[in-house]
N, C-alpha and C positions, 0 to 999 in steps of 0.2 A: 558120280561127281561128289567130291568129299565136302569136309563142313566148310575147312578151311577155302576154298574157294569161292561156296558161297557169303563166308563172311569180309570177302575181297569185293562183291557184289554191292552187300551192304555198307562199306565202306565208302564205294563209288559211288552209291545212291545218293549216300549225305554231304560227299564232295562235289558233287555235278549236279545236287538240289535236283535229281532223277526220282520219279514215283513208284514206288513198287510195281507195278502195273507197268509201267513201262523196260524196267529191269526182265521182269518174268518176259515180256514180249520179245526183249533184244536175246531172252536166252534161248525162247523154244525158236525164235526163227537161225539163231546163226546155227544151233544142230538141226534143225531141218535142212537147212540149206547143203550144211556140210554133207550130214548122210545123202541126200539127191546127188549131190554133183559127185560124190567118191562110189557111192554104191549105184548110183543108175535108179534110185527107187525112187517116186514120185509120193508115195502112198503113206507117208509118215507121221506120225502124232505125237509131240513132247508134253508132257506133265510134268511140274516144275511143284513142289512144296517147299517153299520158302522156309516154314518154319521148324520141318526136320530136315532143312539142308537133302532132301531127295530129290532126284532128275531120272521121272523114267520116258524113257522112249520105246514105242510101239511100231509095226510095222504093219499095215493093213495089210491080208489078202480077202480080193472077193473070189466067192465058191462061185465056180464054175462045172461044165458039164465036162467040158474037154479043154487042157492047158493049153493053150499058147504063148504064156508067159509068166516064168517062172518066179518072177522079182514080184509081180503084180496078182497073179493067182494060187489059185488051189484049187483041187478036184474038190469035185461032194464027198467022193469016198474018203477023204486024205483027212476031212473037217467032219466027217462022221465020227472019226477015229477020236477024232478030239475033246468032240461034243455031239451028241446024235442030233439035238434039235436044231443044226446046221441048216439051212434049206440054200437052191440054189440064188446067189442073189447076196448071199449075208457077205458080211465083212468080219474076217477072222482077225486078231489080231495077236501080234507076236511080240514080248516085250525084249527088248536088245540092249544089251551092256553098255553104256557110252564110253567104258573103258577101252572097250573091244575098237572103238573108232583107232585108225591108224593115225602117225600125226599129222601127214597131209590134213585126211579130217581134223584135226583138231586144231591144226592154224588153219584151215577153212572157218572156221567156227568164231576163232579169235577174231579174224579178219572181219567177219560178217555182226561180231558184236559190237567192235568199235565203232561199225559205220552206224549202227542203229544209236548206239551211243550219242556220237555227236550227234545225228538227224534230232534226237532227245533234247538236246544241249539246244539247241539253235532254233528248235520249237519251240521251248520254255523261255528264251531271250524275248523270239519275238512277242511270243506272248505276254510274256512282264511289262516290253515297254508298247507295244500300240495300244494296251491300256493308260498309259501315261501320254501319248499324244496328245500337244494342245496344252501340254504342264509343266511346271519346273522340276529340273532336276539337278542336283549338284555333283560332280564331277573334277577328275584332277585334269591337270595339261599332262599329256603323254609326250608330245611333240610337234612339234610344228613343219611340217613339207609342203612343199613349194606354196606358202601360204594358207597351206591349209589346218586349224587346229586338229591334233587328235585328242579327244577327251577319255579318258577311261571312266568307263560308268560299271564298275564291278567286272564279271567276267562276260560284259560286250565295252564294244569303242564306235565312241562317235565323232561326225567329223562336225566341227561348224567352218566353210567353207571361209572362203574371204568375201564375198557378196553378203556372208549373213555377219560379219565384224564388224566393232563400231572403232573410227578410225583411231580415236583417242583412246582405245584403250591398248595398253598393252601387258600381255601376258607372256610368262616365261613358267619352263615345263617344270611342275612341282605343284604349282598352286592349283588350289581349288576355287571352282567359280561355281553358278549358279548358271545354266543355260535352259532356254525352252524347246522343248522337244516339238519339230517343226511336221517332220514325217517319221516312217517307219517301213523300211522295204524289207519283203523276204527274199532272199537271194539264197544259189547254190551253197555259198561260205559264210553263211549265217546272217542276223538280221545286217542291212545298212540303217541306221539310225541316223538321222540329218538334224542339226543343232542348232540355236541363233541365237546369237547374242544383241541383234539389231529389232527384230520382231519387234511388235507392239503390246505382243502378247507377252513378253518377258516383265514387262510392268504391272501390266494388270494379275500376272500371277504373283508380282512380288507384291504387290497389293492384298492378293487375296491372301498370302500368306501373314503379313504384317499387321494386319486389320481384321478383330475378332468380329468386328460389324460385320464385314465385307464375309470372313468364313461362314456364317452361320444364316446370313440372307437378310439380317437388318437393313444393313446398306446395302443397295445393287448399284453394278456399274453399266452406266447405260452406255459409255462410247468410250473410246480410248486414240488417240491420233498421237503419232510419234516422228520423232527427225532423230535416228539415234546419235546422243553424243552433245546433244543441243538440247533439245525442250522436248516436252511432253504434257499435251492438256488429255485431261482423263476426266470424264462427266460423272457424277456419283448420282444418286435418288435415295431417299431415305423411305422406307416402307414401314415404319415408326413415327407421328407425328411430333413425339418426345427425345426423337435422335436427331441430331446436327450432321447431316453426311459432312459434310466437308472437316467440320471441326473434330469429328471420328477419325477420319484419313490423318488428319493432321498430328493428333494427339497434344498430350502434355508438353506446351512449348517446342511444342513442334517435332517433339522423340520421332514420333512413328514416320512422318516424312522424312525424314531426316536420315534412319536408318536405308529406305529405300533408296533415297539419296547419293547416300555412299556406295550403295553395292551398284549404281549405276557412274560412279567418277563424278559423281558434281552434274550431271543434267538438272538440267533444269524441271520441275514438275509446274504444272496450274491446274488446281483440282477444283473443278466448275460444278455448280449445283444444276445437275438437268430438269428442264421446265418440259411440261407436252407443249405449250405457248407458244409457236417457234420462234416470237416478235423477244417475247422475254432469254428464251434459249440463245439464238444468237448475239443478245445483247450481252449474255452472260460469257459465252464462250470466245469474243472478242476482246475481254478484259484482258488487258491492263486499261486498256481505252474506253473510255467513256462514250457513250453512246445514246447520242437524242432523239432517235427515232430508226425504225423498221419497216419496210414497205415488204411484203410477203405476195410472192406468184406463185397458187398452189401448184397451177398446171405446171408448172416448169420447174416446180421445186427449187425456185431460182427469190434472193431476195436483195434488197440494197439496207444498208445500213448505212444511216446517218451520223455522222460525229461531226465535232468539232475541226476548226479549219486547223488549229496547229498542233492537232491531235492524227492527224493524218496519217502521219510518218509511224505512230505507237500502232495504231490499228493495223495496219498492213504489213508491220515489223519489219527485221531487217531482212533484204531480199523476198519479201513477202511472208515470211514465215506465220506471225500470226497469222493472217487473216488464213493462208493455206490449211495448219493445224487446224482452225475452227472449221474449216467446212470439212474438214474428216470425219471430226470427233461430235459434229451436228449432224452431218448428209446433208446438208442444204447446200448450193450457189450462191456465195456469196461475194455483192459488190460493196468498197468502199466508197463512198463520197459524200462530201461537204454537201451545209446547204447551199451555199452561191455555185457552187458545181452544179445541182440539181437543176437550179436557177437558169444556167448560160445554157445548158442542155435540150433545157425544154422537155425537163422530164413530165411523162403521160402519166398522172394518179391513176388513170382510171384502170390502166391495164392492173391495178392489182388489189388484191381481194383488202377489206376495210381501211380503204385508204384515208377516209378520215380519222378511224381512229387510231392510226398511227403518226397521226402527226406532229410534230414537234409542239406543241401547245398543249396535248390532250391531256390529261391529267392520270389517265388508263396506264398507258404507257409508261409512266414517271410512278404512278402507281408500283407497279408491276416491278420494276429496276430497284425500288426502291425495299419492297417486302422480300425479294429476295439478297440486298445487303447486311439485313435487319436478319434475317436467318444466318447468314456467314459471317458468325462471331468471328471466326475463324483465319478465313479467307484475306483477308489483306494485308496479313505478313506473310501468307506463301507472295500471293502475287508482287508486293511489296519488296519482298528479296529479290525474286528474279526481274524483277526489272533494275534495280541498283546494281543489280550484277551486270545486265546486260548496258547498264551508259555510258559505262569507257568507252565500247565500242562503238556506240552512236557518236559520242564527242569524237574519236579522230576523223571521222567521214563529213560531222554535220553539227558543228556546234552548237549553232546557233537554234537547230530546231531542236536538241536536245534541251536545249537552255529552257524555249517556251513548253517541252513538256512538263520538264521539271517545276514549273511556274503556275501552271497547268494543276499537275498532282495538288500541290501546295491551296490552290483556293479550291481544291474538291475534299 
């Protein structure tokens, strides 16, 4: 085998991002294979020196007492002749021209490297990206069939289905986007890579990318709840007593939201400061609505939140949206109601755990609501936009109780 072909080798290494090691493997197995299937010999050994460009191939015989087959043996006498310190048992071996290979062998050989080749190729795919499951990755539009995106993500393609699209958005093939990589399947025709542009996780990694806090472990994200296309509440914790989680997310007048913003079309974000407190957590993960009290059932992980009577409608959003978001991006059960609701109810305190000191009077509770306002420098111009954004829509359904929230905001 001449130099010139080996450096056709090296060529393909660096084009197919193939390992030496795996190169040397696709070479001794396609002339193995070749001499087996052209010569009948089972018994063969290729040595491969990469870097004098040599390929020797051997041919085992074991020394035997009496032949029966001539491809696989040799007598003692025949290996005496060769080498006296032969015994019965040894393996002789013979070295063979790959020149001498006919061409059948040698498009046997071709045949059998290609396919190790791609097996190569489609190994190292899958390999690159089920490290990256769970992450963003940026991608062009290939095409779109019967709904379905194909993304080119270098030399693999990923699809994001239409289940994982968010409806408002629309892409045309050329652009580049940003998707999270949902799975990763090894298949016969290389990896399937599964893509989402709706995930909840496509935010929080745009978070973690946008946010040196959030890269580096200052800020942790303790929850994330999403409606894609509409809003998104994302709970933050600050593992620094001297960091602002929220006001970090946010940035300078608001840059760093604002970026994530965009590369989601205008969704809406509410970046909530996570309490372990669940009375104060829930209260926080409810906002834009105002909230007078918490009644918490550990057993049932189940709680009621109190608000205001013309605050109803903001707490529960539209179609329920908030209140739904918060009990994702909590894990708690969460009920709305007024206090004269509680009232005609005949709701039971007792059924749940410090019902006194969740009461609308106690000072704990207002305590609490309050220290963490007093931390979110930040916080009520995100939340502050998204809800202006969102009262056109409340006014053509409900004017009138748009009005009393608006009225509402105004003496809070």
């Amino acid at each position: 085998m001449n130099n010139d072909f080996l450096e056709a080798f090296e060529d393909l290494k660096k084009e197919k991002n193939l390992s030496e090691e795996e190169i040397i493997g696709a070479i001794k197995d396609s002339i193995e294979n070749a001499y087996k299937k052209n010569y009948g010999a089972s018994n063969v050994r290729v040595d491969v020196d990469m870097e004098n460009g040599e390929v020797t191939v051997y041919r085992g015989m074991e020394v035997v007492e009496e032949v029966e087959d001539d491809l696989t043996q040799i007598s003692l006498a025949d290996a005496k002749a060769i080498y006296d310190g032969y015994e019965l048992g040894d393996i002789v071996e013979y070295e063979i021209d790959p020149k001498d290979f006919n061409r059948i062998a040698a498009q046997g050989a071709k045949q059998v490297f290609v396919q190790k080749n791609r097996e190569a190729e489609r190994t190292n795919s899958y390999n690159e990206f089920i490290e990256k499951k769970g992450q963003i990755v940026t991608g062009k539009v290939e095409r779109i069939n019967n709904g379905t995106m194909l993304i080119s993500l270098g030399r693999t393609e990923g699809r994001v289905p239409a289940s994982e699209q968010v409806k408002t958005e629309n892409f045309k093939p050329g652009e580049r986007i940003k998707v999270y990589v949902m799975d990763v399947k090894k298949e016969s025709k290389g990896p399937q890579v599964l893509l989402s542009r709706s995930h909840p996780g496509l935010v929080r990694g745009l978070f973690e990318l946008e946010i040196p806090e959030i890269a580096d472990g200052t800020v942790e994200i303790k929850g994330t709840a999403r409606e894609a296309g509409s809003r998104t509440k994302i709970a933050v914790h600050s593992n620094d007593p001297n960091v602002d989680p929220v006001g970090a997310c946010v940035g300078n007048r608001g840059a760093r939201v604002q970026n994530i913003t965009d590369e989601l079309f205008g969704e809406k974000i509410d970046i909530i400061v996570w309490d372990e407190d669940p009375a104060v957590l829930i209260s926080n993960v409810l906002k834009p609505a105002i909230v007078e009290g918490v009644y918490i059932n550990e057993d049932e992980k189940s709680a009621t939140a109190v608000v205001p009577e013309q605050q109803l409608s903001l707490a529960i959003g539209r179609e329920g949206q908030n209140v739904r978001l918060a009990a994702r991006v909590s894990g708690w059960k969460i009920d709305i109601k007024s206090n004269d609701q509680l009232k005609e109810m005949g709701f039971d305190f007792d059924e749940y755990e410090d019902a006194d000191d969740a009461a609308f009077e106690e000072p704990a509770v207002e305590e609490a609501v309050d220290i963490e306002e007093t931390a979110e420098t930040e916080e009520p111009e995100v939340i502050e936009e998204a809800t202006e954004t969102e009262e056109p829509e409340e006014t053509a359904e409900e004017e009138a109780e748009v009005e009393e929230k608006s009225d509402d905001e105004t003496d809070a």
